[in-house]
PATI-988180 format. One record per atom (N, C-alpha, C): atom name; residue number from 1; x, y, z. Coordinates in steps of 0.2 Angstrom, whole numbers, plus 5000, padded with zeros to 4 digits. Layout:
BEGIN
<node 'CA', NUM, <X, Y, Z>>
...
//
This chain:
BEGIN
<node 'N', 1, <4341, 5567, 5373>>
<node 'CA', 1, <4335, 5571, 5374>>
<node 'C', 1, <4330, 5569, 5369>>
<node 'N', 2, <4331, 5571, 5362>>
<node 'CA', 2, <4331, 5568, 5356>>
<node 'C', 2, <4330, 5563, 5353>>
<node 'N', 3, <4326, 5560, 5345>>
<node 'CA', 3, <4332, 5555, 5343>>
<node 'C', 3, <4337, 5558, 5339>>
<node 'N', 4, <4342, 5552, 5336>>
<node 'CA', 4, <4347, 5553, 5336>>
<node 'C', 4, <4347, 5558, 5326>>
<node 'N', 5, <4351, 5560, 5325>>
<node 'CA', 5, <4350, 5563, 5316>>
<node 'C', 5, <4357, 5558, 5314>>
<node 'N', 6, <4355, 5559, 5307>>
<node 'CA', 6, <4360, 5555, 5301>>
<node 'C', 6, <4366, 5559, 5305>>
<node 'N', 7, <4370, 5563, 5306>>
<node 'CA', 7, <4375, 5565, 5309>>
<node 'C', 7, <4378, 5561, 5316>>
<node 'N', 8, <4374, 5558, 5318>>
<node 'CA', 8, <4377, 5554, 5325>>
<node 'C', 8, <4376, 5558, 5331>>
<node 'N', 9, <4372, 5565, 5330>>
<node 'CA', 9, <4370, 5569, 5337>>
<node 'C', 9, <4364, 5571, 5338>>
<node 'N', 10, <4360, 5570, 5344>>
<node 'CA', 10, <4354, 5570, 5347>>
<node 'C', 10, <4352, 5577, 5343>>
<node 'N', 11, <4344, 5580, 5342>>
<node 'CA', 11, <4343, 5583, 5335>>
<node 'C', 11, <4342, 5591, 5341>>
<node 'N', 12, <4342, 5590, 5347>>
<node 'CA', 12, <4341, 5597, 5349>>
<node 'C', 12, <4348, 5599, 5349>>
<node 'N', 13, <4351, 5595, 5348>>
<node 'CA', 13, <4360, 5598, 5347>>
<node 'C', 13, <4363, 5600, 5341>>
<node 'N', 14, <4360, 5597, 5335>>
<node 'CA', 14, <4361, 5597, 5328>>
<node 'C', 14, <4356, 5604, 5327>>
<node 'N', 15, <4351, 5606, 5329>>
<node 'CA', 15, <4347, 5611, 5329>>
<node 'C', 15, <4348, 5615, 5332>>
<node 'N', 16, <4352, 5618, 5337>>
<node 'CA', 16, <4355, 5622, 5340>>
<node 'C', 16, <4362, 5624, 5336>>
<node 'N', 17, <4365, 5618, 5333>>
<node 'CA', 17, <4370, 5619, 5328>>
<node 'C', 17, <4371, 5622, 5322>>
<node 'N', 18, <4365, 5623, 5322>>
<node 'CA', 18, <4362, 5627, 5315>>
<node 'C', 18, <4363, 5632, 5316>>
<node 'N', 19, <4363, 5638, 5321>>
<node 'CA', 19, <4362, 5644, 5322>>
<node 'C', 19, <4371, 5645, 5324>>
<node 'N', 20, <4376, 5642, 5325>>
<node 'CA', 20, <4379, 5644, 5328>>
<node 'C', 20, <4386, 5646, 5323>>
<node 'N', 21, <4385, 5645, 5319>>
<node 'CA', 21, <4388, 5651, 5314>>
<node 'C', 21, <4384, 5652, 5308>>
<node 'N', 22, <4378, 5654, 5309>>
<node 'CA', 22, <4373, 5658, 5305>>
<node 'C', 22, <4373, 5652, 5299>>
<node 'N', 23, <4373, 5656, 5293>>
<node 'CA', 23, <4372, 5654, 5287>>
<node 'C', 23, <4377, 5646, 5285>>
<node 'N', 24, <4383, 5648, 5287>>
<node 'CA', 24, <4387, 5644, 5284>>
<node 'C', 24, <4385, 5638, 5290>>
<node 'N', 25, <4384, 5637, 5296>>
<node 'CA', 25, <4382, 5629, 5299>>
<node 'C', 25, <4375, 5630, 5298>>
<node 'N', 26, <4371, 5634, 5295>>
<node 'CA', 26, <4361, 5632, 5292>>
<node 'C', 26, <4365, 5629, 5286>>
<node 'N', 27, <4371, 5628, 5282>>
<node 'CA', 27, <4369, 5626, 5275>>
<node 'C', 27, <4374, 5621, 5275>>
<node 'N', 28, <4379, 5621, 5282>>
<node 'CA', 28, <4383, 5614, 5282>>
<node 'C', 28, <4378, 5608, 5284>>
<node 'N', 29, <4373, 5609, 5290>>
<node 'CA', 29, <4369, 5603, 5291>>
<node 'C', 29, <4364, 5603, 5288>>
<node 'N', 30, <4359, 5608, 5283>>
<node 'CA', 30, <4355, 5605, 5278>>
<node 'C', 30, <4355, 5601, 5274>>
<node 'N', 31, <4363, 5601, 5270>>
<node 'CA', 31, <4367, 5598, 5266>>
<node 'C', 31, <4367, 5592, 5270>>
<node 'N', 32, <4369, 5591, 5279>>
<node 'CA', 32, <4373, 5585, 5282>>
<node 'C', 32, <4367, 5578, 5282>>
<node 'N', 33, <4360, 5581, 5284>>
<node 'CA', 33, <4354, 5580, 5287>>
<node 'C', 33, <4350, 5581, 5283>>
<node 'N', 34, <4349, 5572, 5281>>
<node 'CA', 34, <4345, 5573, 5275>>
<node 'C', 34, <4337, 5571, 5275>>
<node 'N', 35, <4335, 5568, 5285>>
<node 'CA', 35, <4330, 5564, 5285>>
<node 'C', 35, <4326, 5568, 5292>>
<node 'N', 36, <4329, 5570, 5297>>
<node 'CA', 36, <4327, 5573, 5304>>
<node 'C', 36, <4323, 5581, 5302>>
<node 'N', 37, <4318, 5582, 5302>>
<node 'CA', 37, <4314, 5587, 5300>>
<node 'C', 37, <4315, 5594, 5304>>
<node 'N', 38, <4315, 5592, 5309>>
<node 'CA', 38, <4317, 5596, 5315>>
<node 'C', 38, <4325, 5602, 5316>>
<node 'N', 39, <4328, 5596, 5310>>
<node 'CA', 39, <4333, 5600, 5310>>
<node 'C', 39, <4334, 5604, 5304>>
<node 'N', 40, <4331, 5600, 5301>>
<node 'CA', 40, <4330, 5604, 5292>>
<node 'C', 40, <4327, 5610, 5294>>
<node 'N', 41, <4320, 5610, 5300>>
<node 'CA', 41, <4317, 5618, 5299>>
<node 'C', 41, <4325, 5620, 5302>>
<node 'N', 42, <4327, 5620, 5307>>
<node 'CA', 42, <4332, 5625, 5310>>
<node 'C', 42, <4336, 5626, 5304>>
<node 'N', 43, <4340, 5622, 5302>>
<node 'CA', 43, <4346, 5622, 5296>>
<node 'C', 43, <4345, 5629, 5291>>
<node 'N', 44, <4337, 5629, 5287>>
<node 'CA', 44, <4334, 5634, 5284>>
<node 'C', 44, <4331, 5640, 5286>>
<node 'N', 45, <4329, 5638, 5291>>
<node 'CA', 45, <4328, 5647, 5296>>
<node 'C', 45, <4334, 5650, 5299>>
<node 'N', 46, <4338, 5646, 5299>>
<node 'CA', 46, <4345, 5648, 5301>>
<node 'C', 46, <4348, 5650, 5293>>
<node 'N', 47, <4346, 5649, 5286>>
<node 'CA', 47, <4350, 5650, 5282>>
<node 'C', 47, <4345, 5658, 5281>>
<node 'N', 48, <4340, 5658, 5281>>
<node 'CA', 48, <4336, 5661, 5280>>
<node 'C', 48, <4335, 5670, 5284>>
<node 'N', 49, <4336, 5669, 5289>>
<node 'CA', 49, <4336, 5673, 5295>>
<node 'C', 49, <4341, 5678, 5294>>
<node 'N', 50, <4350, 5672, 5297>>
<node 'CA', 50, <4356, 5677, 5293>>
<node 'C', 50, <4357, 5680, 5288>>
<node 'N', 51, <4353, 5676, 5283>>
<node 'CA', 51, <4352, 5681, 5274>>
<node 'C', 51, <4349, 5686, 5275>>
<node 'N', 52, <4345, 5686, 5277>>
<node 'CA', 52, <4341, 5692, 5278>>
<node 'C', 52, <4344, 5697, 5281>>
<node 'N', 53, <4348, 5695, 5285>>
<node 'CA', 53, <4351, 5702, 5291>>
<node 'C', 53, <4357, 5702, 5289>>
<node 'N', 54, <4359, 5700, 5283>>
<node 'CA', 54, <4366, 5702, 5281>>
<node 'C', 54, <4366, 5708, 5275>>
<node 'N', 55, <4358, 5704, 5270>>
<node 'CA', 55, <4356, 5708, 5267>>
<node 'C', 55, <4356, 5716, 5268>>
<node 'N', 56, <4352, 5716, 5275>>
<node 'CA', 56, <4348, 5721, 5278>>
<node 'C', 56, <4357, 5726, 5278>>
<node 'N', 57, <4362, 5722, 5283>>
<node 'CA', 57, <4366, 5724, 5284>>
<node 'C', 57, <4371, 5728, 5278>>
<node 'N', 58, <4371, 5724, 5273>>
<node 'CA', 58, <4377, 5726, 5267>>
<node 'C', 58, <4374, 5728, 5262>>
<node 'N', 59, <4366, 5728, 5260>>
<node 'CA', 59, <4363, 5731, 5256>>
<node 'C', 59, <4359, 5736, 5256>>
<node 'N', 60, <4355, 5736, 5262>>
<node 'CA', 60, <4351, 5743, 5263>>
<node 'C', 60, <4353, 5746, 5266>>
<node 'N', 61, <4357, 5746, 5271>>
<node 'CA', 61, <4360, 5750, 5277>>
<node 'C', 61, <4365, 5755, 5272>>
<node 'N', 62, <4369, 5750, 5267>>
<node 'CA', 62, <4375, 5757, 5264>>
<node 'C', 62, <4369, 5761, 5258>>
<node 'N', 63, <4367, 5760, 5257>>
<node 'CA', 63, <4363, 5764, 5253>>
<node 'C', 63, <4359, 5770, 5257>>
<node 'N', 64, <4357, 5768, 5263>>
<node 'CA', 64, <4355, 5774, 5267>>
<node 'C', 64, <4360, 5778, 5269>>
<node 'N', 65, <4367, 5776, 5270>>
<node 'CA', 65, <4371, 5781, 5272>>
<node 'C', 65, <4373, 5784, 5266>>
<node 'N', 66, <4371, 5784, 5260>>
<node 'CA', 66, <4371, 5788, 5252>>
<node 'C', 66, <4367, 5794, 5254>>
<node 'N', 67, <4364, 5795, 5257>>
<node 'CA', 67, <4359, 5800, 5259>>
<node 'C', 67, <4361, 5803, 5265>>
<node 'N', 68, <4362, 5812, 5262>>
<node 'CA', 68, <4365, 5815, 5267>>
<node 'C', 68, <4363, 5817, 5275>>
<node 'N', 69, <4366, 5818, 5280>>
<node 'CA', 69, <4362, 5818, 5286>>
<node 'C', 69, <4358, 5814, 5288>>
<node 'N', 70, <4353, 5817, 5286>>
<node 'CA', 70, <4346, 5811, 5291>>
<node 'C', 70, <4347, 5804, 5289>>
<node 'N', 71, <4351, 5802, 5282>>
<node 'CA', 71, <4352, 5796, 5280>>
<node 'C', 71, <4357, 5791, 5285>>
<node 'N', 72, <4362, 5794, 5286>>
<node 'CA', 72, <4366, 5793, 5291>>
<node 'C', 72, <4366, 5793, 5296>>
<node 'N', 73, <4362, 5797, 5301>>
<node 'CA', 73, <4356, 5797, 5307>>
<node 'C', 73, <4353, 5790, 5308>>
<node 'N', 74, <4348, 5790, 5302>>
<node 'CA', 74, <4343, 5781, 5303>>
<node 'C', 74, <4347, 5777, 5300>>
<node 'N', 75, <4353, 5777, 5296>>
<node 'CA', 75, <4357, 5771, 5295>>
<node 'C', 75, <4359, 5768, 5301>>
<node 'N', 76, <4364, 5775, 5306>>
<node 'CA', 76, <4369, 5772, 5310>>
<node 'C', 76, <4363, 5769, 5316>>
<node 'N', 77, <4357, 5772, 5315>>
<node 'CA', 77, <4351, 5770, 5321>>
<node 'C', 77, <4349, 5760, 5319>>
<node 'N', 78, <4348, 5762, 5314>>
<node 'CA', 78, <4344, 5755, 5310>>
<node 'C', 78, <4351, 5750, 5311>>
<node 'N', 79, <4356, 5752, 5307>>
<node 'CA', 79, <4364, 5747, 5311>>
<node 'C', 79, <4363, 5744, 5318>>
<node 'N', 80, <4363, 5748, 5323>>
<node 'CA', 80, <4363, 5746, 5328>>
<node 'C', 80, <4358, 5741, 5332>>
<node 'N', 81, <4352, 5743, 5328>>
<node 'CA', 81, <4345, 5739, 5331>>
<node 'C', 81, <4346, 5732, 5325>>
<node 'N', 82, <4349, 5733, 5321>>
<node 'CA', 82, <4349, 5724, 5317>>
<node 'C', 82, <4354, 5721, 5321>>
<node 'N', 83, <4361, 5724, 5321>>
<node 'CA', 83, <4366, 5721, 5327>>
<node 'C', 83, <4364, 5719, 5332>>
<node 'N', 84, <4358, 5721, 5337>>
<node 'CA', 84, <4356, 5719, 5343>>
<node 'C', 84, <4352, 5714, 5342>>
<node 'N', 85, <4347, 5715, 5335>>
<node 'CA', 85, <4341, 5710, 5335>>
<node 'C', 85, <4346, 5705, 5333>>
<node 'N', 86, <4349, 5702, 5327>>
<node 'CA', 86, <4354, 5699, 5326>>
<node 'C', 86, <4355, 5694, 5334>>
<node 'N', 87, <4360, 5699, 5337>>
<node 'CA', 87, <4363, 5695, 5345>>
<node 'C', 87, <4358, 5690, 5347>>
<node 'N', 88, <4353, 5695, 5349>>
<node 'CA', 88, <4346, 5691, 5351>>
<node 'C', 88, <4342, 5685, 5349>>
<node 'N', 89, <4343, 5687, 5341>>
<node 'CA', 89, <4340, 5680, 5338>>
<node 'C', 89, <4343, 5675, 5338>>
<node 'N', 90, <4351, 5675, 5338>>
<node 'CA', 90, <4358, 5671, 5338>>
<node 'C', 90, <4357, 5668, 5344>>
<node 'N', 91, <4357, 5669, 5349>>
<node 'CA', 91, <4357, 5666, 5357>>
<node 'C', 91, <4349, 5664, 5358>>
<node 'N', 92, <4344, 5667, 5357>>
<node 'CA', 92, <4336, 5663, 5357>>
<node 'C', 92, <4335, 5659, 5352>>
<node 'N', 93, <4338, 5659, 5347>>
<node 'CA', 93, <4335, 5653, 5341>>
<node 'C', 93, <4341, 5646, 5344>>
<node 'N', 94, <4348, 5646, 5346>>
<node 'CA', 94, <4350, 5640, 5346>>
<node 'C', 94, <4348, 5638, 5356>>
<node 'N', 95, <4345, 5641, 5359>>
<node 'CA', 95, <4343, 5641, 5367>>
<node 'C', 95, <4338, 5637, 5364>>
<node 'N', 96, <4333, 5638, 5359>>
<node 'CA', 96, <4326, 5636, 5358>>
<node 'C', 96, <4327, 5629, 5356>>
<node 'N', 97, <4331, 5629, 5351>>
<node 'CA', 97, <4332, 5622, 5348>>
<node 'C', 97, <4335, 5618, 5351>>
<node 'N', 98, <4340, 5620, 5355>>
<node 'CA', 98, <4343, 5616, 5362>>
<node 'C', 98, <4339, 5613, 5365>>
<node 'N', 99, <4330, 5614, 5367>>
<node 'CA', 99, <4328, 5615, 5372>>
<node 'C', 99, <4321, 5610, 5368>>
<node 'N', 100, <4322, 5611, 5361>>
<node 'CA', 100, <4318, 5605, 5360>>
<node 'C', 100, <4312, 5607, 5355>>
<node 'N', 101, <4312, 5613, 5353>>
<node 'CA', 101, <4308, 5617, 5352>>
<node 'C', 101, <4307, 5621, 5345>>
<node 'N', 102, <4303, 5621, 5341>>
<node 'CA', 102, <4303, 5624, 5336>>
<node 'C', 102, <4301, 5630, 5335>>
<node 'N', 103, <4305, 5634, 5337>>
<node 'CA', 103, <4303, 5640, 5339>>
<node 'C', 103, <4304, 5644, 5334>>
<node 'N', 104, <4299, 5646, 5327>>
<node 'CA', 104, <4298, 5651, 5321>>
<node 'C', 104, <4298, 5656, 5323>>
<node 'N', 105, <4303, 5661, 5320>>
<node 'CA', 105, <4305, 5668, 5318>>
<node 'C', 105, <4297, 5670, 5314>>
<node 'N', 106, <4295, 5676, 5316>>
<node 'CA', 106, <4288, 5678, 5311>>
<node 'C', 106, <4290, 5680, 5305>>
<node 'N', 107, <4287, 5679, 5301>>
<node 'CA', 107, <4286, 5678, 5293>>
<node 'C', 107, <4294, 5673, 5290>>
<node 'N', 108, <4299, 5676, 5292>>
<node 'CA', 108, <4303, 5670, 5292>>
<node 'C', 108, <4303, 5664, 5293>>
<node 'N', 109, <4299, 5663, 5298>>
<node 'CA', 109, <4299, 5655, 5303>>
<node 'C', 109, <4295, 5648, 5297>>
<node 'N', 110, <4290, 5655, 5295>>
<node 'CA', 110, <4282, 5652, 5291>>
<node 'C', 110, <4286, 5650, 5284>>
<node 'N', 111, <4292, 5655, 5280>>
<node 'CA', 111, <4295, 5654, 5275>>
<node 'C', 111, <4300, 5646, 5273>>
<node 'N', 112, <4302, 5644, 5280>>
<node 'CA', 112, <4307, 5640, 5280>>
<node 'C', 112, <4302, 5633, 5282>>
<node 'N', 113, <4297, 5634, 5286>>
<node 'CA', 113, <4293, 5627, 5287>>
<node 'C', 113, <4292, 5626, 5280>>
<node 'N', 114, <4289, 5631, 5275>>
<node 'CA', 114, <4286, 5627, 5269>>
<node 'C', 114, <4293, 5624, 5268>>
<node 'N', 115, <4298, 5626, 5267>>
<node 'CA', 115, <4304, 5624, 5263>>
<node 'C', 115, <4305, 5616, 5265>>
<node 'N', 116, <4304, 5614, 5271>>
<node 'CA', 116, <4306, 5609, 5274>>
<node 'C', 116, <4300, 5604, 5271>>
//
């Protein structure tokens, strides 16, 4: 579909790759793929994205549940809608890359192109 990357596989594949276990496959092929652009953005948006929602997860979320009631209310609400956005991003960002396409996360997306 692609050309091929320093890994020996076509880049819409290695970029789809990126996303498929979040953080730790964005920093196995950053590291792998030292030359294919296309993949570096995916590798870094993919490192970028799941830090974010992990943050989001184990850092803001438990602190809102500190907060009685209504904290716990918008926690377990706010939980829910990261889990879902989360799923969504996970299946749209490796569908996108499969497909050939540099498909930018907003503010996110913009972050990781400079990186690259």
């Amino acid at each position: 579909m692609g050309e091929k990357t320093s890994i020996g596989v076509d880049e819409n594949i290695a970029g789809a790759l990126c996303y498929i276990l979040g953080i730790v496959s964005g920093i196995v092929l950053y590291v792998l793929e030292k030359d294919n652009k296309f993949v570096r953005f995916h590798a870094v948006q993919s490192i970028i994205v799941f830090g974010a929602l992990i943050v989001v997860q184990w850092v803001v979320l438990p602190i809102l549940f500190m907060v009685p009631v209504l904290g716990s209310i918008v926690g377990v609400f706010l939980h829910m809608i990261t889990t879902l956005a989360g799923f969504v991003l996970w299946i749209l960002l490796m569908v996108k890359a499969y497909q050939g396409e540099t498909f930018k996360v907003p503010v996110l997306g913009d972050i990781a192109e400079k990186q690259v």
